[in-house]
N, C-alpha and C positions, 0 to 999 in steps of 0.2 A: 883684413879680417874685421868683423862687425863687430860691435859690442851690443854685449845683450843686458851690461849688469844696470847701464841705467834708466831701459826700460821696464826693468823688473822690480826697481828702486824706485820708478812712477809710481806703475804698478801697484807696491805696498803703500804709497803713500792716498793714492787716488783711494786704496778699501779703505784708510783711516778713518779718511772724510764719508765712509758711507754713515749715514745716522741708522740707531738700531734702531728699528721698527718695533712700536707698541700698539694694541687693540686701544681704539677710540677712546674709551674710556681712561683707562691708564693713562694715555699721552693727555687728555681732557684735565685728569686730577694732576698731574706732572707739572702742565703748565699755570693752573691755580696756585699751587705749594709754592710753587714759584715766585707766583705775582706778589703774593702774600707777602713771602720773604722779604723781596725789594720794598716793596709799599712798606713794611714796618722800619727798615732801614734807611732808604732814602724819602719817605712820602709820595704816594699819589704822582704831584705833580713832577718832584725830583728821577721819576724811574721811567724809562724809555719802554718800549715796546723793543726797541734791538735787545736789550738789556734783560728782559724776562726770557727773549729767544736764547740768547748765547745763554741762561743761566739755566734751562732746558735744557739746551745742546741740539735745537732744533735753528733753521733759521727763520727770515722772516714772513714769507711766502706761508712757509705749514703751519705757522701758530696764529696767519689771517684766515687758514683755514677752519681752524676752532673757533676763534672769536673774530668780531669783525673790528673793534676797536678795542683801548683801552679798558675805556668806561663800562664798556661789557663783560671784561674780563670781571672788573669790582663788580659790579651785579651779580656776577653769576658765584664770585665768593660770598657775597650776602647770603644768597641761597643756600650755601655749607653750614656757614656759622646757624643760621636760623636752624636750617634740619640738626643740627650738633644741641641743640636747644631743647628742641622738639619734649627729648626723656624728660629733661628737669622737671616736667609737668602731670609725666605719667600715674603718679600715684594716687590722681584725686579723683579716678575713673574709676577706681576700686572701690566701690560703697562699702566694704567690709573694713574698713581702714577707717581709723578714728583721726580725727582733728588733727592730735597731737602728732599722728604717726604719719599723715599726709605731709605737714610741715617740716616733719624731721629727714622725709626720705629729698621734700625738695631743696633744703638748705643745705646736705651734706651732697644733694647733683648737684647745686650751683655753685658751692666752693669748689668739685670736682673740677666744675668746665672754667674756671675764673686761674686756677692755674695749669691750665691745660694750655701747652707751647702754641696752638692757633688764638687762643683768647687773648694769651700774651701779647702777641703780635698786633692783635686788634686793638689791644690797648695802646701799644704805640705808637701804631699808625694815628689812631681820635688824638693822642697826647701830640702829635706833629701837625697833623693837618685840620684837624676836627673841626675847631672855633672858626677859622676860616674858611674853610668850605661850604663850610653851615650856611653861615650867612649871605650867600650866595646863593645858595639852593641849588650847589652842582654835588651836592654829598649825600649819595645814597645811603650813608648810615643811620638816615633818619627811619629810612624804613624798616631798619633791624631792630632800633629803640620802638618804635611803635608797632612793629607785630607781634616780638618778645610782649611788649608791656599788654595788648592786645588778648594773650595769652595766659598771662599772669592775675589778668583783671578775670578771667573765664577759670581760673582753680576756683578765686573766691564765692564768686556767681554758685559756681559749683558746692560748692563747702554748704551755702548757703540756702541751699534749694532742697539739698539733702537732710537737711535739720543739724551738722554738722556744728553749723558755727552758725552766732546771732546774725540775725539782717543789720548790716552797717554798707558803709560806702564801697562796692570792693574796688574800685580805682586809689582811693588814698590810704584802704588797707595795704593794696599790693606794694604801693611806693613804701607804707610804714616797715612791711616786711621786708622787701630788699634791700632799704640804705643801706644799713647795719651790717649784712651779708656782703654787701661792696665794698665798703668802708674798710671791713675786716681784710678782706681778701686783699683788696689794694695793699695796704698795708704790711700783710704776713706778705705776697710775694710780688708787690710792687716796689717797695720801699725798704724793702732788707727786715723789717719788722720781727719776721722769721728767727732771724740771726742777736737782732738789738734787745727787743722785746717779747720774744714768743708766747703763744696762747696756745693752748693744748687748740685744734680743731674740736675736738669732740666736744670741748667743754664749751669751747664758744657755741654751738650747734645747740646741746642738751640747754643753754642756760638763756639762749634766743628764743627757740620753742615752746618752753616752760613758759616764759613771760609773754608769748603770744597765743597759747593756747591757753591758758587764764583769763586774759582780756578778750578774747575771742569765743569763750566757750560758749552755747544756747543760756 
């Protein structure tokens, strides 16, 4: 008599292994979250291309299907972080919006996005690999600091052209404006700060924009 029970037990084991099927997109962002994840945990160079598949649950054939290397996969997360960006800037489009209130809504988006779990991540990934990547000029992160800051230099531009705020430099305004906002953020949820030392948010915010929309007013 045959046995049937251990091709049945193939069988369930061969559906295991089917991978679920997701629309392009979906499986596109699945294996970014991913990369991410690794890139902040191991670095850049520490993390495989096997290693982003298995943490997919794809293998490695389908995720050369989305990206053709690595390196493109880090490109194409630049691309997120930058669009994740994009809002913090929204407010100074609004001519009805005064100085003070443009600065306020963009300090309280960029503390938003500084401890938002993908910012995080970016930050440890630059705090692993950063300095030496750099200096090589294999590290795409330069073009996230220069199209952000790119962006940031075009509020002032902006502020400026509208009669908002005096004519000054707006590249070394924009650096004056955000140390302090990094500084902080680092701090409250880089470095435990939060826990050690806490700063109300709000108050850091209302007491940063008070002292830049003074020095800044027409």
């Amino acid at each position: 008599m045959t046995r049937t029970t251990p091709a049945k037990k193939s069988g369930k084991a061969s559906a295991a292994k089917v991978q679920v099927r997701r629309d392009p997109a979906t499986r596109r962002t699945e294996i970014l979250d991913a990369a991410l994840d690794q890139f902040a945990e191991r670095g850049f160079q520490g993390t495989s291309v096997r290693e982003i598949a298995r943490a997919v649950g794809v293998n490695e054939a389908t995720l050369y299907h989305y990206f053709k290397s690595k390196a493109e996969i880090l490109e194409a997360i630049i691309d997120v972080l930058l669009k994740d960006r994009g809002v913090v800037f929204a407010a100074v489009d609004d001519r009805r919006l005064s100085l003070e209130k443009v600065l306020l809504d963009m300090t309280h988006r960029s503390l938003a996005l500084l401890h938002s779990p993908r910012e995080q991540k970016l930050v440890r990934l630059l705090m692993l690999e950063g300095p030496r990547l750099a200096v090589t000029g294999e590290f795409p992160f330069l073009r996230l600091m220069h199209d952000s800051g790119v962006r940031i230099n075009q509020v002032f531009e902006k502020l400026i052209a509208t009669g908002r705020m005096r004519a000054r430099n707006p590249r070394l305004t924009a650096l004056q404006f955000l140390a302090p906002i990094f500084i902080y953020g680092f701090h409250q949820h880089g470095l435990g700060g939060r826990t050690a030392a806490p700063i109300p948010e709000e108050e850091f915010a209302r007491a940063h924009v008070e002292l830049f929309a003074c020095a800044l007013a027409p």
